[in-house]
Every structure is written in structure tokens, then in C-alpha cells.
N, C-alpha and C positions, 0 to 999 in steps of 0.2 A: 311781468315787467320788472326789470331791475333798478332798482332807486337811487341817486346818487346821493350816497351817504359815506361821508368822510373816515376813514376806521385808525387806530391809535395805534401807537407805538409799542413793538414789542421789544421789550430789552431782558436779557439775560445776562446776567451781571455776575461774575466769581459764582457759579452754582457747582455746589457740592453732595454727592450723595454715595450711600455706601450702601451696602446689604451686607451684614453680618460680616467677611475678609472684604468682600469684592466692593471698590469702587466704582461702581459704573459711571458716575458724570464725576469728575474732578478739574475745578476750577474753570467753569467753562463759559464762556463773556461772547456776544452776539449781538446782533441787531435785526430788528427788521420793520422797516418805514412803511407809511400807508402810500398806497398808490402803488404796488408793485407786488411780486408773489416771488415770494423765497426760498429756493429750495433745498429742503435741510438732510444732506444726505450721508452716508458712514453704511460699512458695512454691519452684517448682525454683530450684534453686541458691542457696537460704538457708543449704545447709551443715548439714542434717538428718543425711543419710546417712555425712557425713564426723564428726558428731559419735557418733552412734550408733558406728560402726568402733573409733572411738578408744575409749570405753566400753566396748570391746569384745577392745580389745588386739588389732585389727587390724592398724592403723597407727602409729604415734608421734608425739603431740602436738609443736610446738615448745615449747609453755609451758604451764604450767597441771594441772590432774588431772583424771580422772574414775574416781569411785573406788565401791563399794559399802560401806557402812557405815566408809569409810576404806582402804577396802584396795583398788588397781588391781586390775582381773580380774587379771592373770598373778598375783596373791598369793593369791589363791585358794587352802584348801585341794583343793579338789573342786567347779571350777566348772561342769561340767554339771549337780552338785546345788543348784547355788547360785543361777545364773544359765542360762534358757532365754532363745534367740533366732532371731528368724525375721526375717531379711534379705533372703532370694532363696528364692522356695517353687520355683525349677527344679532344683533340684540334687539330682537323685536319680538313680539307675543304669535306664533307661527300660523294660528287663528284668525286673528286679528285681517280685518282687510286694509292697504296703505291708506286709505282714507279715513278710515279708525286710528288708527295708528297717530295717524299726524293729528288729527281732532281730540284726542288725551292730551297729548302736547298744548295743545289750543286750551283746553278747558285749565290744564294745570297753570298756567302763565297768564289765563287774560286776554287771548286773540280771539279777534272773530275766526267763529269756524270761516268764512271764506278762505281764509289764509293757508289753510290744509289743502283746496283746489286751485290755490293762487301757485305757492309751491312746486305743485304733482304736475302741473302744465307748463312751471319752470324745469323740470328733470326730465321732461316727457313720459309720464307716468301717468300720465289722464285716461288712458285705455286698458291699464291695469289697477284704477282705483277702488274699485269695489272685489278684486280678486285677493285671497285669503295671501297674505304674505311667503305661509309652505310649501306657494307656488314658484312664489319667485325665482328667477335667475341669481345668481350671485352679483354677477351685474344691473338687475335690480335693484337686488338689495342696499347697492350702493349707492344707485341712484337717490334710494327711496332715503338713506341714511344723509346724503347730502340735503334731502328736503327739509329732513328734521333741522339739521341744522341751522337753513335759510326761514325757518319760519319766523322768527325774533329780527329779519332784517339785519343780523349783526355787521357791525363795520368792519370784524377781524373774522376770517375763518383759519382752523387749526386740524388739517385733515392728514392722515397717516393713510400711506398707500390707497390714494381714492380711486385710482384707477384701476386696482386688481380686479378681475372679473368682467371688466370690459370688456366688447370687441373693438375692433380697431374704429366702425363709426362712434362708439359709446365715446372712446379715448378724445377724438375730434371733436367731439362735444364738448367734453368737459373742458381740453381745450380753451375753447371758444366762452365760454363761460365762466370760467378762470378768467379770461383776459379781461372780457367783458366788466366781471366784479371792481378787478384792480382799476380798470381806467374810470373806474366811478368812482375812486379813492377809496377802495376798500384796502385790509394789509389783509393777505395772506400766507400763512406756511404752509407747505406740503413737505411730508415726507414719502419718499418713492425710490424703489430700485429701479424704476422703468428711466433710466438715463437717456435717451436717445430722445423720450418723448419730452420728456424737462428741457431737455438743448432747446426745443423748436419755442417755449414760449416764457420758461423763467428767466426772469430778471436777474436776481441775484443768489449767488448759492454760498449756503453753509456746509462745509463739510469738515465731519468730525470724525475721530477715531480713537479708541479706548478713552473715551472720556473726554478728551479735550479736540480743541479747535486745532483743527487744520488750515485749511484757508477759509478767508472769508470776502467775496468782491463780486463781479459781475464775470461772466466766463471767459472774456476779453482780459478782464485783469488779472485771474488766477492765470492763463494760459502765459502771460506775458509773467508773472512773476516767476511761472516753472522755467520758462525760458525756449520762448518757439523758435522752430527752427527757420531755416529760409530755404526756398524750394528754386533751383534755378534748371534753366535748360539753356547749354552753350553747346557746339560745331566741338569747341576746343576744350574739348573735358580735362585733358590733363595738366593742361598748362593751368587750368584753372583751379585743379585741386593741389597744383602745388602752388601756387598764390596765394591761395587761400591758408595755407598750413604755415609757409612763409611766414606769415604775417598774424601768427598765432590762432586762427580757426581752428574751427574741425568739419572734417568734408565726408560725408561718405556717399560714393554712388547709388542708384535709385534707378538706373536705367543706360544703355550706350552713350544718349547723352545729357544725362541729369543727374543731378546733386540735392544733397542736403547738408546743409551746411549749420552747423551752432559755433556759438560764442562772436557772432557778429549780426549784425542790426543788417537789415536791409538794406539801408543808405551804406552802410562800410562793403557792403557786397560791393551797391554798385561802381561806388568811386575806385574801389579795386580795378573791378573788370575796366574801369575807362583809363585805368593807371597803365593798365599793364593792355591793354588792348586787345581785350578778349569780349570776342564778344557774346552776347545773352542775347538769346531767342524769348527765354521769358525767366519772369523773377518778382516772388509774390513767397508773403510769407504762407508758413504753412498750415490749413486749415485745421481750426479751432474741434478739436473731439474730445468731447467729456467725458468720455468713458474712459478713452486713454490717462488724461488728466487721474480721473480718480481713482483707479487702477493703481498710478506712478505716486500717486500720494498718500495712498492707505496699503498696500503690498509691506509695508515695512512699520515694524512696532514703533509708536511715536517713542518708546524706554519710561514709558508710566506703570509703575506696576499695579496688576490687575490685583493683588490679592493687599490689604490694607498690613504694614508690617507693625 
């Protein structure tokens, strides 16, 4: 059963961090509110992993915080309560059966063992609880690693690539479970290259690259700041892509007789076409793809240099 438990504020405020030349995270400011799941994405070596650690009180920032409702994790009173996280789903004892596994956890913190079959019944793992972990799937293993992490009830989960090793029901799960958490007023981050399955249920996305922030809003709003196009179908394609041009657009065809059009808003579409009396069979902007999106905004060096001068 999932609890409704309110979870806190993630902020990442100016974070700075280098390795020896290389900066991986430089100067990089975020948010991410409870009641919603964020997802934090950049290609390899945008400095995901290194930022998540630092949120994590892994590592030590050079500059800057990342803090939950204010507070670095080490200030934490009881951050296993507070904060779950799934960074690496290998790290289990290969011996050991998921039901052992979570029950260490349990005796290290303070939970009644129930909590270990509370969990294993939330990840659907109750029919592999007593099997030696060396068995596991990869997509167990996840699962079994997301348990760990719900065992503290925490209000923030902070999970890297959760869904690797799934199959497509596993994915639908997690899904569902994710969504589940957030509308109890949990915050969640994920980090994931799986873009298509992020489209269907996060809220809002961070996307970063060589260190710093890219966009940061709901998919709706990065889509509209790149600047979406407008998708029309007219009888009178030509009259209409030079109307369109006319009056400073840009049109390109899409089909004998359809358009795409930029540097005009839907409503200038249409008052065009009733200006000039052309008429549109149909006319709707054009459908929101992330992948596109992220593709068009990390394909090109933000000019931060990667090596510290």
C-alpha cells in the first residue's frame, strides 16, 4: 500500500564540480517540487550522475548546493526516511535471497521486518522472495533495488535509469507506480535515456548538457520555447505558402497538400488564411516529440569548456 506522504523540495542551486581539468557539472540551478516526477536528462557525460551523487552527499560540490527542502542530505535527520535512491540496481550480496537483502536494511535502520514483505509485494517480487538474488533478472534486480529504496517510506525518490532491464509490462509498472507515488505528494527525479517512455508520464524535465542547464519547464513549455511548428492541410497549397512567406513565415510542404509552417502562432495562421481566403481543411499545432526536442538541444556544444583552463 502506498501512503500519502508529503516529500520536499529539491533545489540545486549554482553546483559546481570538477575532476582534476574536467568540469562535469558547472554552475547548474534546478528545481524539483513534491507532487510531481522530474525528469533529469542530458546526454552521457552531461554530468547527470555526478550531479545526482552530489544530491546525494556522495561527493563534494566545489561550489554551489543541493539541498532538500533546504537542508544538504548529511543534515538530514533520518535520510533513509527522507530520501530513497537507486543509482546502481547491482549492489546486492548474490547469496543473499531479496527477502534477506531488504531484512539487513530493516535491522540496519529500525523497520519492522514486515516492511521487507510490505515492499517485495509493492514491486511484485513476493514470488521471488526467498530466491538467492544470482538469480535474478536484471529487471529484478531493479525492481528488488527500488524496494530498498521504499522501505523508509521516503517522501523524495532519486532514481538513475530505473527502467533499464525491464520488459515492456515491467516499464508499465513502474509507470504506474511513479505516478502513483507523485500524486501522494511524493517529489521524484529520474534520470533515463528511455525518452518516449518519460513523454507518457513525466511532469516536468530537466535537461542538461556539458554541465549546465538547458531547458527547464514541462514538455509543453520547452516545446513552445524551441518554437513549434504549425501543421495545416489546404486544397490551395500554393497560394498559401506564398501568403505565408509574404508575410514573413516559413512554409515548407509535408505532403500535395500540407504544410509546416514556423515563425507564426496558430491564430496568425489562421487569420491569414481568412485574409486572403484560403481555405484549411485542417490546422493544429504540431505534435509535442521529446526526442526531437532533445536531439535539437543537445546536438550542439552549449561553448562551456570541458577541460577546466
Amino acid at each position: 500500500m502506498v501512503r500519502t506522504k508529503r516529500g520536499e523540495r529539491i533545489a540545486v542551486s549554482h553546483l559546481t564540480k570538477t575532476f582534476g581539468r574536467v568540469r562535469a557539472v558547472d554552475d547548474l540551478t534546478f528545481t524539483v517540487e513534491p507532487g510531481g516526477i522530474a525528469g533529469f536528462l542530458g546526454p552521457n557525460g552531461a554530468g547527470k550522475t555526478t550531479t545526482l551523487r552530489a544530491l546525494l552527499g556522495l561527493i563534494h560540490a566545489d561550489a554551489g548546493s543541493a539541498t532538500f527542502d533546504g537542508r544538504p542530505y548529511r543534515a538530514l535527520r533520518s535520510p533513509n526516511n527522507d530520501v530513497g535512491a537507486v543509482l546502481d540496481a547491482g549492489t546486492f550480496h548474490p547469496a543473499r535471497s531479496g527477502r534477506n537483502h531488504l531484512r539487513v536494511y530493516c535491522t540496519v535502520n529500525g523497520y519492522p521486518m514486515r516492511r521487507a514483505d510490505e515492499v517485495l509485494d509493492m514491486v511484485g517480487l513476493t514470488h521471488a522472495a526467498r530466491r538467492a538474488v544470482h538469480g535474478y533478472s536484471l529487471g529484478m534486480r531493479q525492481r528488488l533495488a527500488l524496494a530498498t529504496a521504499l522501505l523508509g517510506d521516503p517522501g523524495v525518490l532519486v532514481l538513475d535509469e530505473p527502467a533499464n532491464g525491464l520488459d515492456p509490462h515491467g516499464i508499465a509498472w513502474l509507470r504506474d507506480v511513479l505516478r502513483e507515488l507523485a500524486e501522494r505528494g511524493r517529489t521524484i527525479l529520474v534520470s533515463s535515456h528511455v525518452l518516449a517512455e518519460l513523454q507518457q508520464f513525466v511532469d516536468h524535465f530537466v535537461i542538461v548538457n556539458e554541465g549546465r542547464l538547458i531547458r527547464q519547464g514541462t514538455l509543453e513549455e520547452i516545446a513552445d520555447a524551441q518554437g513549434r511548428a504549425v501543421m495545416v492541410r489546404t486544397p490551395q497549397l500554393n497560394e498559401f505558402l506564398a501568403a505565408v512567406r509574404q508575410h514573413g513565415g516559413h512554409a515548407d510542404t509535408t505532403g500535395p497538400d500540407s504544410a509546416r509552417v514556423r515563425r507564426m502562432t496558430v491564430d496568425e495562421v489562421g487569420q491569414l488564411a481568412h485574409r486572403e481566403a484560403i481555405e484549411l481543411r485542417w490546422l493544429a499545432l504540431e505534435p509535442v516529440n521529446l526526442e526531437e526536442i532533445f536531439l535539437a538541444l543537445t546536438e550542439q556544444p552549449t561553448g562551456v569548456p570541458q577541460e577546466v583552463r
